[in-house]
VEXMI-59428 format. One line per field, with one value per atom (N, C-alpha, C, CB): residue in three letters; x, y, z; atom name. Coordinates in pm, 1 decimal, padded with zeros to 6 digits. Glycine has a CB too. Layout:
resn c(Ala;...)
px c(X;...)
py c(Y;...)
pz c(Z;...)
name c(CA;...)
END
This chain:
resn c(Unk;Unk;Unk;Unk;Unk;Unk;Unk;Unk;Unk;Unk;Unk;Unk;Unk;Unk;Unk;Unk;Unk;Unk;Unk;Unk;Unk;Unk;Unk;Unk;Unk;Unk;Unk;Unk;Unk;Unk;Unk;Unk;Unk;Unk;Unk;Unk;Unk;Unk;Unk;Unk;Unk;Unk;Unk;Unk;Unk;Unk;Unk;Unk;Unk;Unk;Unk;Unk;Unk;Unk;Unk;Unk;Unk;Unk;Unk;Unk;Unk;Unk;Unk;Unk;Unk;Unk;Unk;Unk;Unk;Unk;Unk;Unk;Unk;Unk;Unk;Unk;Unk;Unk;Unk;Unk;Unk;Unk;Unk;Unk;Unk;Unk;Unk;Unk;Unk;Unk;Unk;Unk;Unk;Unk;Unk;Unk;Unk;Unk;Unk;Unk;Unk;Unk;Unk;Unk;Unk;Unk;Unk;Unk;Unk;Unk;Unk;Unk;Unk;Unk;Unk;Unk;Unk;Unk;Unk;Unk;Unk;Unk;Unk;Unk;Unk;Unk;Unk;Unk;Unk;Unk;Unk;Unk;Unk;Unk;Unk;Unk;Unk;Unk;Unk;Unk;Unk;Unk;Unk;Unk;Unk;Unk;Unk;Unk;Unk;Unk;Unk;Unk;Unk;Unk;Unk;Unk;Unk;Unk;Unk;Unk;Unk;Unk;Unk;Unk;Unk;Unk;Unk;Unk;Unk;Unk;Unk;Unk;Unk;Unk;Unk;Unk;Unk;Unk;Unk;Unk;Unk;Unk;Unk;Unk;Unk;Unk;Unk;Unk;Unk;Unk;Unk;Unk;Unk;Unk;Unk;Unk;Unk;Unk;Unk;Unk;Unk;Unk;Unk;Unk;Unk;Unk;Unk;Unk;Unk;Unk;Unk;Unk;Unk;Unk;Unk;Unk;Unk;Unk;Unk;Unk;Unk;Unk;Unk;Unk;Unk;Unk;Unk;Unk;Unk;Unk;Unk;Unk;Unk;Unk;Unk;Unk;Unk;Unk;Unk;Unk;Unk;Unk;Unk;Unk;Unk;Unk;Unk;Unk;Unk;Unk;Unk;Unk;Unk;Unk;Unk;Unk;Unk;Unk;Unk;Unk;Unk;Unk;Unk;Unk;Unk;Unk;Unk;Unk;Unk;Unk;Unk;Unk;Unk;Unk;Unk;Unk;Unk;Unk;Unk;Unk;Unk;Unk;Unk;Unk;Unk;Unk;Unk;Unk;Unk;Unk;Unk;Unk;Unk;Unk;Unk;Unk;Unk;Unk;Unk;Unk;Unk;Unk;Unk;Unk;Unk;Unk;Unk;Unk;Unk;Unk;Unk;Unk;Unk;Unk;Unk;Unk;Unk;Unk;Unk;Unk;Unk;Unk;Unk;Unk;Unk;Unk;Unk;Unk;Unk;Unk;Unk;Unk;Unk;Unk;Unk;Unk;Unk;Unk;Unk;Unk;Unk;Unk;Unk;Unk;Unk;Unk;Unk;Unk;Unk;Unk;Unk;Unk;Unk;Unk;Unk;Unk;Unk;Unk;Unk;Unk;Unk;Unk;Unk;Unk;Unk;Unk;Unk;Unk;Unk;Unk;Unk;Unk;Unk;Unk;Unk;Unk;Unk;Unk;Unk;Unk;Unk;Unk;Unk;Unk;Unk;Unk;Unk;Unk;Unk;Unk;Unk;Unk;Unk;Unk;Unk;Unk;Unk;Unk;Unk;Unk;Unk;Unk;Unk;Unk;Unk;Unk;Unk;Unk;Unk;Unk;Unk;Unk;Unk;Unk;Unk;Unk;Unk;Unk;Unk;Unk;Unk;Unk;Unk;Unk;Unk;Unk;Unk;Unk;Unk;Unk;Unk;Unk;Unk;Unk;Unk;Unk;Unk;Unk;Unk;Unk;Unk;Unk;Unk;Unk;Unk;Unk;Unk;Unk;Unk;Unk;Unk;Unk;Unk;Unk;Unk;Unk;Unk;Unk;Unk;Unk;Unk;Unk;Unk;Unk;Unk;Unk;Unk;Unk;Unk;Unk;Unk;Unk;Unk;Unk;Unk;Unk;Unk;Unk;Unk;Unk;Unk;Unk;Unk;Unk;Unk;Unk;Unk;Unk;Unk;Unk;Unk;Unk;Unk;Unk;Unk;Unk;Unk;Unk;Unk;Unk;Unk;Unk;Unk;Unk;Unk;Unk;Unk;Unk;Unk;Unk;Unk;Unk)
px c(00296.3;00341.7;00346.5;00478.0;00346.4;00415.3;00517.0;00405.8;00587.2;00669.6;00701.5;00777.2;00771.2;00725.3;00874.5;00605.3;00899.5;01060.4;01038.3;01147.7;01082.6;01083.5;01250.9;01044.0;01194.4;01301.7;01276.8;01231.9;01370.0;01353.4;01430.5;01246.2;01515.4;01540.6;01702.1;01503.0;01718.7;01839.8;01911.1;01803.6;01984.4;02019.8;01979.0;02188.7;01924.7;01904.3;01901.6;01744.0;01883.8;01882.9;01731.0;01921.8;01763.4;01607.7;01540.8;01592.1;01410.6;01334.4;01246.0;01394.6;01413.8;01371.4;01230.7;01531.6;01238.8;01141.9;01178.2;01050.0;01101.3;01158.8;01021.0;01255.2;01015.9;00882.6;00956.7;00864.1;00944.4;00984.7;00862.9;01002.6;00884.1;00805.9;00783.1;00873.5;00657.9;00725.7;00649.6;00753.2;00701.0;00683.0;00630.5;00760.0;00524.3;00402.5;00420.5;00223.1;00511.1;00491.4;00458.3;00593.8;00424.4;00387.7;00226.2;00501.3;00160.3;00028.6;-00051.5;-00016.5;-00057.0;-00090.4;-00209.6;-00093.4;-00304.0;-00440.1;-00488.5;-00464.0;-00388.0;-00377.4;-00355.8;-00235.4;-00326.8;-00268.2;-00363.8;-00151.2;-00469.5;-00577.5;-00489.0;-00682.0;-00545.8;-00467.4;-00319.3;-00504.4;-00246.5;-00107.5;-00068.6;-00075.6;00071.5;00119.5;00255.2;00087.3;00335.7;00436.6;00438.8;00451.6;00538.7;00590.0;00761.6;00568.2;00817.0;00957.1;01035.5;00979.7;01112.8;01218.4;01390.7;01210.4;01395.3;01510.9;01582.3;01452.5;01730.7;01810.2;01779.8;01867.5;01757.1;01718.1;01559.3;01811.0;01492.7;01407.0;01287.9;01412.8;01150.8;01014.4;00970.7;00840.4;00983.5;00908.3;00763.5;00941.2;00760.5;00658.9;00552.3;00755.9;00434.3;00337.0;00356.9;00201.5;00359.2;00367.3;00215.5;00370.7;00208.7;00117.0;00031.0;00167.7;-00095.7;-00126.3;-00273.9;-00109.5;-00311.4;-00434.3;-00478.8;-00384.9;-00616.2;-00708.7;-00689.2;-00845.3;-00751.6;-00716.7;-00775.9;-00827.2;-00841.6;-00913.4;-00847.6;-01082.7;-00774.7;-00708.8;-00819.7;-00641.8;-00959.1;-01055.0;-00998.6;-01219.8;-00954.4;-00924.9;-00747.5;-01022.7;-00733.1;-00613.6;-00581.1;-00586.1;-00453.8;-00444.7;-00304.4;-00508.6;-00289.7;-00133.6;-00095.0;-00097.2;00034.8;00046.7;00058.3;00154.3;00040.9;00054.0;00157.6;00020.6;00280.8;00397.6;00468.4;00446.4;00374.1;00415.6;00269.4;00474.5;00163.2;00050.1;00021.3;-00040.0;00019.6;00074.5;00158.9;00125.6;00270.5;00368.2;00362.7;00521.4;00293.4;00338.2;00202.6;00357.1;00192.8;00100.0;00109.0;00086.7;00055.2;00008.6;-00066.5;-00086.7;-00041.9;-00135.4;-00059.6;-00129.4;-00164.6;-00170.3;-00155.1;-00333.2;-00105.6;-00179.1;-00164.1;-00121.5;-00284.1;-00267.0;-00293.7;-00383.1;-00273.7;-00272.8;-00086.4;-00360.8;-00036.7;00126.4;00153.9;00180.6;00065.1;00103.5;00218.8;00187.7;00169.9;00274.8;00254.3;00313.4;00279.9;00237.9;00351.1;00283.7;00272.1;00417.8;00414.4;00372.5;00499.9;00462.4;00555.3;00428.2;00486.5;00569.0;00597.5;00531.4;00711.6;00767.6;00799.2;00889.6;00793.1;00794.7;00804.3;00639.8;00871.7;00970.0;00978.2;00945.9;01072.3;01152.9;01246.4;01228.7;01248.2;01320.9;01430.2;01252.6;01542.7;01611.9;01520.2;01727.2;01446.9;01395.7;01289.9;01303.7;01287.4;01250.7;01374.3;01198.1;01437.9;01546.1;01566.7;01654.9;01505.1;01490.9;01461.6;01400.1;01456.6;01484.6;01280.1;01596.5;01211.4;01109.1;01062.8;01137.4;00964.1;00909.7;00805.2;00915.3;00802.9;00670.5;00568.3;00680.8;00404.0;00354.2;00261.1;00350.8;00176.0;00047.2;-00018.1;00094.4;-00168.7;-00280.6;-00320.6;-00351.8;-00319.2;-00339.8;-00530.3;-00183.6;-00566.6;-00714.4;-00764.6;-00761.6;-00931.5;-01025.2;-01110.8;-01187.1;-01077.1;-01172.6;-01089.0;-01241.1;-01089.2;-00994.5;-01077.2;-00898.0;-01080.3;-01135.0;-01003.4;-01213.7;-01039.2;-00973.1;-00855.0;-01052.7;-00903.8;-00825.7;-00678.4;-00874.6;-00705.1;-00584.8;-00518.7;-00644.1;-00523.3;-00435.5;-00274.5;-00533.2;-00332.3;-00253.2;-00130.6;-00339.5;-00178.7;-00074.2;00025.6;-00141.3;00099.5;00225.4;00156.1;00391.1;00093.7;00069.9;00001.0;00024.1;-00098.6;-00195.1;-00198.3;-00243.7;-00042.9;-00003.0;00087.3;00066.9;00098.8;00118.6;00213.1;00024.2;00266.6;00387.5;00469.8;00374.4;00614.0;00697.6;00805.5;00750.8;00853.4;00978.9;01103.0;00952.5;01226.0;01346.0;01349.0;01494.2;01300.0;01311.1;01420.2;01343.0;01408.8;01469.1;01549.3;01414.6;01631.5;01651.7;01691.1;01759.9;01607.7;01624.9;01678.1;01511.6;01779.9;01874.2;01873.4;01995.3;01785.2;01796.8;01900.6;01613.6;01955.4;02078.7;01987.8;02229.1;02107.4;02035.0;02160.4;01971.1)
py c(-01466.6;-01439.6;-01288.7;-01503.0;-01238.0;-01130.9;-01112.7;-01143.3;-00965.1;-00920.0;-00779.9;-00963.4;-00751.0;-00655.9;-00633.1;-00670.8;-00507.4;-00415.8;-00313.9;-00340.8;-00290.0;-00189.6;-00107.2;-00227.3;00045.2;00143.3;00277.3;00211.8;00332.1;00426.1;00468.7;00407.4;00334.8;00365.2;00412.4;00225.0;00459.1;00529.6;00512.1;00722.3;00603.5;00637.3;00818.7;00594.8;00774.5;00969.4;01003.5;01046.0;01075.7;01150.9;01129.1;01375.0;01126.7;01129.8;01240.7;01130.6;01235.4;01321.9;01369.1;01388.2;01305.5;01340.9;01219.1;01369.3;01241.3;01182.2;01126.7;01262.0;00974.6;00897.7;00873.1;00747.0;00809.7;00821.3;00638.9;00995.1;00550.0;00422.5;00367.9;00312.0;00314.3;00289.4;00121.1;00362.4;00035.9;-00092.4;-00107.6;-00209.8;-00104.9;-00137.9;-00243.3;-00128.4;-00283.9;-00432.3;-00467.9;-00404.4;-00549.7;-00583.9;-00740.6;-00535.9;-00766.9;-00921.2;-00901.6;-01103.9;-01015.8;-00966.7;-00917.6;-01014.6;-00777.4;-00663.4;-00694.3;-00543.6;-00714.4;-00765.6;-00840.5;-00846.0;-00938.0;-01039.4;-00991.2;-01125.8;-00832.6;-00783.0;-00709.0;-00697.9;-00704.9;-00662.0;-00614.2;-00783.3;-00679.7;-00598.8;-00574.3;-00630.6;-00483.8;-00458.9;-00393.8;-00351.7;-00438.6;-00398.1;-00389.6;-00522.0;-00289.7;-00267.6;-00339.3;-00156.5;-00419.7;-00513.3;-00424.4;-00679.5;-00494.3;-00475.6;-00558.7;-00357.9;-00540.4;-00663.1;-00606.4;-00825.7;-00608.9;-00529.9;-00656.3;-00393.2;-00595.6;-00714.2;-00848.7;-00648.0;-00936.6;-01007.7;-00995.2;-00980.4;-00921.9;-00942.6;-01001.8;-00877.1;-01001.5;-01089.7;-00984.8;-01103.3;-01036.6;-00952.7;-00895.1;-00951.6;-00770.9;-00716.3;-00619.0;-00604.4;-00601.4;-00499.6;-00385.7;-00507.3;-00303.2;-00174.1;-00076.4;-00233.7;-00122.5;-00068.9;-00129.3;00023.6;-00130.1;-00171.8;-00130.6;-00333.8;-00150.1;-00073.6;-00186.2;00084.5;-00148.6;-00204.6;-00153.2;-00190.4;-00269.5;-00267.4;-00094.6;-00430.3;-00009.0;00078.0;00209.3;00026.3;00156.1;00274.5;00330.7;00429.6;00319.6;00372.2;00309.1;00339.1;00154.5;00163.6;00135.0;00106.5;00214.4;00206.3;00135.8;00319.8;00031.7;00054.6;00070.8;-00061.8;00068.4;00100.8;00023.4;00271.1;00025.4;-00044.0;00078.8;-00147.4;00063.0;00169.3;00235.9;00148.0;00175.4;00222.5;00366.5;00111.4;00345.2;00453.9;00512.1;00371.6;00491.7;00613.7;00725.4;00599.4;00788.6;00912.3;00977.9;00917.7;00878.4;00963.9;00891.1;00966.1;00790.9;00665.1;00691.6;00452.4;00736.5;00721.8;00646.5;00811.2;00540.4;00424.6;00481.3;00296.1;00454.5;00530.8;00421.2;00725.1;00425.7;00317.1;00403.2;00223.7;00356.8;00422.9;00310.2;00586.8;00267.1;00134.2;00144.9;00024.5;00294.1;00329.0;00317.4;00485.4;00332.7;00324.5;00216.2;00414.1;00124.2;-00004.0;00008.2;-00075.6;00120.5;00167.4;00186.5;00292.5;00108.6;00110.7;00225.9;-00087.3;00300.9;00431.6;00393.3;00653.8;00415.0;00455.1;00565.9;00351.0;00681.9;00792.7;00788.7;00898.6;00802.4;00808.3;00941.2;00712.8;00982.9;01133.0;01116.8;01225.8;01196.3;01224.1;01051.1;01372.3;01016.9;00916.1;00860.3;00950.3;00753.5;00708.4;00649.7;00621.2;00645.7;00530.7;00347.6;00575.8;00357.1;00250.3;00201.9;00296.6;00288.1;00256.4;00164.7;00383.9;00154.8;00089.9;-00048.7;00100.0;-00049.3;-00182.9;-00211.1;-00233.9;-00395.1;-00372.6;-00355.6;-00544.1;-00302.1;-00242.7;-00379.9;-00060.6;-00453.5;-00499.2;-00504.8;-00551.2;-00481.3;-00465.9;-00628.3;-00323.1;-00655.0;-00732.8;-00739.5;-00755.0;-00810.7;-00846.8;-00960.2;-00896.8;-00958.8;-01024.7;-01059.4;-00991.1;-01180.7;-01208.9;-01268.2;-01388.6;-01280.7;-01311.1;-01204.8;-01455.6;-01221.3;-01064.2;-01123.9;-01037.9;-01253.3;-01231.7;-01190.8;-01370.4;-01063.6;-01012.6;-00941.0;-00901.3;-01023.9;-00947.1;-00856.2;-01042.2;-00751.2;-00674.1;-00737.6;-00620.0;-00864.7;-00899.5;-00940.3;-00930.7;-00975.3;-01040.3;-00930.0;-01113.1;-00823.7;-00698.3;-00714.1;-00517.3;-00734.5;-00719.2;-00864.6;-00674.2;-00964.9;-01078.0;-01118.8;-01177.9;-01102.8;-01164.1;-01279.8;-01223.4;-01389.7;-01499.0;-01495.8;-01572.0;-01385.9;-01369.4;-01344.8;-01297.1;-01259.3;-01209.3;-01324.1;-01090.8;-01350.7;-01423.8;-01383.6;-01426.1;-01242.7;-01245.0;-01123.5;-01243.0;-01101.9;-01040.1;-00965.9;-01134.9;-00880.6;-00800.9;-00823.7;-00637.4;-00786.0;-00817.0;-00687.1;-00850.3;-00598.1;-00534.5;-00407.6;-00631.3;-00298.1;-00234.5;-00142.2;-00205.0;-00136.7;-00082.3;00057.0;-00159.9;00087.9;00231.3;00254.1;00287.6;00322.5;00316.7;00448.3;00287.4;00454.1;00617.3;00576.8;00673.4;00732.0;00773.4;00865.9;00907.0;00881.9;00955.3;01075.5;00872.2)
pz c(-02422.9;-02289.7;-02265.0;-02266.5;-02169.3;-02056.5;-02047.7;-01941.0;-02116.2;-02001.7;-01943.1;-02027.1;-01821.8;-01768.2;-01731.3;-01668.9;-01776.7;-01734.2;-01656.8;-01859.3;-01515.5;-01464.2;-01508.5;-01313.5;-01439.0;-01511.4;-01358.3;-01733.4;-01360.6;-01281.3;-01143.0;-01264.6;-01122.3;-00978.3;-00953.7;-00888.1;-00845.1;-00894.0;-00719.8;-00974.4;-00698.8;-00573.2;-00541.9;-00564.3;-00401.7;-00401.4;-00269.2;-00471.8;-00242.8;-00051.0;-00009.1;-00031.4;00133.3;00188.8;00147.6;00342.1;00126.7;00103.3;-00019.9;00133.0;-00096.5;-00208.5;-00347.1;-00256.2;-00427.6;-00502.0;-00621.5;-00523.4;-00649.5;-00772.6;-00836.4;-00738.1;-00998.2;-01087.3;-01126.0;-01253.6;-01094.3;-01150.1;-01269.5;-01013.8;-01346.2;-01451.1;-01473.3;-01572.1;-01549.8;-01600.9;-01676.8;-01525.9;-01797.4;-01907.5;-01954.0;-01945.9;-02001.5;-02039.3;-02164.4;-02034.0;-02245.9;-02359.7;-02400.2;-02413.8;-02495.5;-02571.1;-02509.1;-02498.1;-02490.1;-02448.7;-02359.5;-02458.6;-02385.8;-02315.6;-02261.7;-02390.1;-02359.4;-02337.5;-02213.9;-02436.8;-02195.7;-02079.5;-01884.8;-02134.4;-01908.9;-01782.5;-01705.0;-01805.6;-01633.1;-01524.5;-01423.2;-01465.4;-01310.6;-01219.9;-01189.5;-01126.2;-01172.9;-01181.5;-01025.6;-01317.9;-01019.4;-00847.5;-00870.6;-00707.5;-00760.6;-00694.2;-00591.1;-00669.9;-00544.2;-00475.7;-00464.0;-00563.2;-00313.4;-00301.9;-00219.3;-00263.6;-00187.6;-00122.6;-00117.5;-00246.4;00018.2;00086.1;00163.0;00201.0;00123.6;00214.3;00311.0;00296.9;00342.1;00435.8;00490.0;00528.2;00433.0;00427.2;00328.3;00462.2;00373.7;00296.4;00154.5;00435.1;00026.4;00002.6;-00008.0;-00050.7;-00033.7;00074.6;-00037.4;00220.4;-00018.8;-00101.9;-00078.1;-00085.6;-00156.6;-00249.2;-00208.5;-00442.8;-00343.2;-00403.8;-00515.6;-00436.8;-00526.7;-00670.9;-00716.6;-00684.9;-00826.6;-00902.0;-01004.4;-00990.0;-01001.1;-01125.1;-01236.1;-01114.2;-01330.1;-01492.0;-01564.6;-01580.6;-01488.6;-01534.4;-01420.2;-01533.9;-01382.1;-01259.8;-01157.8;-01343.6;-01175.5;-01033.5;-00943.4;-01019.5;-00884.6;-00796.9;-00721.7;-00773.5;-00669.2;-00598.1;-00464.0;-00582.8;-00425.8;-00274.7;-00218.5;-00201.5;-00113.3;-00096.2;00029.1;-00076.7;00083.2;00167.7;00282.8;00140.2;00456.4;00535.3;00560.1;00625.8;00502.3;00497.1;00405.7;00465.1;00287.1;00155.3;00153.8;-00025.5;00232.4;00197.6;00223.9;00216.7;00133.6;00134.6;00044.1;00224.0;00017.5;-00032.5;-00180.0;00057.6;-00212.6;-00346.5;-00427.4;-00286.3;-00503.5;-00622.9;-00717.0;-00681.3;-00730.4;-00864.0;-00961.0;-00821.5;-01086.2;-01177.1;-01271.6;-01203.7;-01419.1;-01531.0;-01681.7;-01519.7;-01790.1;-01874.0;-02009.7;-01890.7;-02007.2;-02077.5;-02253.1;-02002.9;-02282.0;-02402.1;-02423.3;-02420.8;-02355.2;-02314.3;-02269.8;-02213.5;-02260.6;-02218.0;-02054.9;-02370.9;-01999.6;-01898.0;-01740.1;-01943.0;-01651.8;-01456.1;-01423.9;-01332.9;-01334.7;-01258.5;-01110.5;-01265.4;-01030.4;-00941.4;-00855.8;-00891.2;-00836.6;-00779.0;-00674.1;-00782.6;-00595.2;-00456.7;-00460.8;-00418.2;-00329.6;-00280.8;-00113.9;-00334.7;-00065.7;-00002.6;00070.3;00094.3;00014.5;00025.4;00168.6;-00074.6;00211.2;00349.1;00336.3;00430.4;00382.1;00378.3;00411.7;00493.3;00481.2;00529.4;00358.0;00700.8;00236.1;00134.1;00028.9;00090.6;00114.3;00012.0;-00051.7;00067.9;-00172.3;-00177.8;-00305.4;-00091.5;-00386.2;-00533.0;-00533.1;-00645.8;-00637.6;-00656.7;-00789.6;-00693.5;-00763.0;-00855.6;-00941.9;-00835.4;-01062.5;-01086.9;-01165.6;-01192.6;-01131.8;-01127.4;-01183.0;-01054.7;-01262.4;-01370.1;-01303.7;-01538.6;-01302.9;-01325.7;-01414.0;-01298.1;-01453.8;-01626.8;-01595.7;-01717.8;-01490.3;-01497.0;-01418.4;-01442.8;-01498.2;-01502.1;-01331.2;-01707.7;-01311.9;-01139.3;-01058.6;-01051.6;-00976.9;-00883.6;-00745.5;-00969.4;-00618.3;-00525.4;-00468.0;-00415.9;-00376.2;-00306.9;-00245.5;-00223.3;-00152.8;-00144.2;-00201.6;-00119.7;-00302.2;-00425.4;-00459.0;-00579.6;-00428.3;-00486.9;-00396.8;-00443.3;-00262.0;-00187.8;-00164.3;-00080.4;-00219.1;-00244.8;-00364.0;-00235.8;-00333.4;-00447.1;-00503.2;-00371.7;-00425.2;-00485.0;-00592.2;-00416.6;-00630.4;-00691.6;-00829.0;-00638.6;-00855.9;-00954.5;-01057.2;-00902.0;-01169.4;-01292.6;-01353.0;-01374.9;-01368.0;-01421.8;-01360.5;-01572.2;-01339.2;-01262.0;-01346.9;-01169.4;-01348.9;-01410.8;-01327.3;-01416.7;-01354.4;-01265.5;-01185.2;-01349.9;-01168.7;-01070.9;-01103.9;-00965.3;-01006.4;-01002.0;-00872.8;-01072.0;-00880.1;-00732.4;-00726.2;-00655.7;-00597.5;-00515.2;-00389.2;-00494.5;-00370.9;-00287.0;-00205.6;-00355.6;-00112.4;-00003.1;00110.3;00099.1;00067.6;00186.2;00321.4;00092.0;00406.0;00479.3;00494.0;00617.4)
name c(N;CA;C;CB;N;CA;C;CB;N;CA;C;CB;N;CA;C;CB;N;CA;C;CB;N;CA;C;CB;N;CA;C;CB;N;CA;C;CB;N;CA;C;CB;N;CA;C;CB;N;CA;C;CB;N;CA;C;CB;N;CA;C;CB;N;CA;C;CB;N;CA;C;CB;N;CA;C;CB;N;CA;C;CB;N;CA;C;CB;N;CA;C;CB;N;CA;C;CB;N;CA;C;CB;N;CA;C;CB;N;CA;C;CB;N;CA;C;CB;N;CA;C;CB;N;CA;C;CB;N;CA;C;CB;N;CA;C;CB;N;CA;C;CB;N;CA;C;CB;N;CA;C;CB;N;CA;C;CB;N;CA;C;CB;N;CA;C;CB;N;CA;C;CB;N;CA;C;CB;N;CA;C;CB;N;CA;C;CB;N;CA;C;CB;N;CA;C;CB;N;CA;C;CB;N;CA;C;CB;N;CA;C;CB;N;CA;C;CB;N;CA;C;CB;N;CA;C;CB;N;CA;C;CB;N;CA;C;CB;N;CA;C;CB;N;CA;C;CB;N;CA;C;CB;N;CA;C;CB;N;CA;C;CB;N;CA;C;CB;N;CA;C;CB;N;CA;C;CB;N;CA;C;CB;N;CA;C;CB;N;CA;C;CB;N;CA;C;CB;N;CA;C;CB;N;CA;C;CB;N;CA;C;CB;N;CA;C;CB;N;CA;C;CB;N;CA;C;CB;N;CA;C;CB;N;CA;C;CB;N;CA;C;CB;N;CA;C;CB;N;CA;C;CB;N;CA;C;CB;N;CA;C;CB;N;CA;C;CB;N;CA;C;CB;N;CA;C;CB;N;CA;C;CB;N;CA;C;CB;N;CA;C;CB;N;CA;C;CB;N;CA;C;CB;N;CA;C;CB;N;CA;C;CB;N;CA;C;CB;N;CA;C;CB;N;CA;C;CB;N;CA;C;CB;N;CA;C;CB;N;CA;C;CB;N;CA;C;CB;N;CA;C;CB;N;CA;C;CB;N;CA;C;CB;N;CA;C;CB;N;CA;C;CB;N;CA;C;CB;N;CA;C;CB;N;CA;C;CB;N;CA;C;CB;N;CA;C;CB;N;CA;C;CB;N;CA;C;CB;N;CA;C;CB;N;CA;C;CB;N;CA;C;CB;N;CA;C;CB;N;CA;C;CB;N;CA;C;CB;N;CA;C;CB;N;CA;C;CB;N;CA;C;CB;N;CA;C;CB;N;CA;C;CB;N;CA;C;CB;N;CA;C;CB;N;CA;C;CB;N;CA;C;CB;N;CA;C;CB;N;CA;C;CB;N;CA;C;CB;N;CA;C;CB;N;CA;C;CB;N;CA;C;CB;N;CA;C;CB;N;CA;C;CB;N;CA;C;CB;N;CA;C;CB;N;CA;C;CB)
END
């Protein structure tokens, strides 16, 4: 099996910037495409961000582009994703997500459904 620990989130002021991490252990081998996902009070949860097994490709959602960098480093068995200058309207628990199969169109990046295994999340909390 999969599993995946996110780490990183904290409370901080607008503007400012967080590096959240999630950690891939048991079979690594098994994890292709990987995503940031989130989910705020009463609301759906919602896409992030996410990247291919080789990091060329990236996508993001229109909300954080710009400010959210996804990056991999699968010698670290390790997904980042950097937030920079930060909203209150970012507040929310941060999940991180695995593709355990190698067929992945574009499309599938961008759905929760798509993804196979999930971490408990972490939460980031902007003030204003």
């Amino acid at each position: 099996q999969v599993q995946l620990v996110e780490s990183g989130g904290g409370l901080v002021q607008a503007g400012a910037s967080l590096r959240l991490s999630c950690a891939v252990s048991g079979r690594t081998f098994s994890t292709n495409a990987m995503a940031w996902f989130r989910q705020a009070p009463g609301k759906e949860r919602e896409f992030v961000a996410a990247i291919s097994y080789s990091g060329v490709s990236t996508y993001y959602a229109d909300s954080v582009k710009g400010r959210c960098t996804i990056s991999r480093d699968n010698a670290k068995n390790t997904v980042y994703l950097q937030m920079n200058m930060l909203k209150p309207e970012d507040t929310a628990v941060y999940y991180c997500a695995a593709r355990s199969d190698t067929t992945v169109f574009v499309s599938y990046y961008y759905s929760s459904t798509r993804y196979d295994y999930w971490g408990q999340g972490t939460q980031v909390t902007v003030s204003s």
